[in-house]
C-alpha positions, 0 to 999 in steps of 0.5 A, spaced: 500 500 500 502 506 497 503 512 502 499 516 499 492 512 500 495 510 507 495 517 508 486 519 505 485 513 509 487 516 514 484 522 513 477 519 512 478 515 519 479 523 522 474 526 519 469 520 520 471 520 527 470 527 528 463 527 524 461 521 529 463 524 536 459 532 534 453 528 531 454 525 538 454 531 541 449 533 538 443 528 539 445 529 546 445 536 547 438 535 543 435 530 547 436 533 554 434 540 551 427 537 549 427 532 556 427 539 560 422 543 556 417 537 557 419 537 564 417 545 565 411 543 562 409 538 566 411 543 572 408 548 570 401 545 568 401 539 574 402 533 571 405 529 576 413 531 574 415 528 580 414 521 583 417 516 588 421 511 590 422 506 596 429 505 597 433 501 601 440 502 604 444 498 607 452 500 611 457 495 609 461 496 614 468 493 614 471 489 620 479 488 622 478 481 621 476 483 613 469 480 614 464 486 612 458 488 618 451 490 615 447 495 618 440 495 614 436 501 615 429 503 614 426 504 607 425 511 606 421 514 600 426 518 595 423 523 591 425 523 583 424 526 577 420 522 571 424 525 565 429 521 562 435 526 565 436 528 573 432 535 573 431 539 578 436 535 583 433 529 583 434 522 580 430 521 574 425 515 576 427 509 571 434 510 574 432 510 581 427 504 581 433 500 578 437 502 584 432 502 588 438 498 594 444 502 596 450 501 599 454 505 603 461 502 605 464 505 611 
């Protein structure tokens, strides 16, 4: 293989990266925009842009002899958001029902 096709192949591998990750960027950006204009719609006209989960937490606490103690707690309901991104300070609803046990290693 010559040097110069190596060379426009390595352009095209370039530029076709580069189109890839800002399209990328893009739909992203275009994705979260529309997630949080539907979002202030629902709080502005009320319609449930809230909701909530149950969770359950636990301390894994770990011991000299290398075992690991846990310290279950109480399940607490947890505020969320029902968008497809975090708005507002809240986790989005799908993301917290599928985490809805949590583990804090002290």
């Amino acid at each position: 293989m010559s040097s110069a096709l190596r060379a426009r192949i390595k352009h095209f591998v370039k530029r076709l990266a580069v189109v890839v990750l800002s399209f990328a960027l893009v739909a992203t950006a275009l994705a979260y925009s529309v997630d949080y204009v539907v979002f202030r719609y629902r709080v502005a006209e009320n319609r449930q842009p809230f909701g909530q989960v149950t969770v359950y937490s636990y301390d894994a606490v770990a011991q000299k002899s290398g075992k690991t103690q846990l310290i279950f707690n109480p399940p607490e309901v947890q505020t969320c958001v029902n968008a497809l991104f975090p708005h507002a300070g809240y986790v989005p609803c799908w993301y917290l029902q599928r985490h809805a046990e949590q583990r804090t290693d002290i």
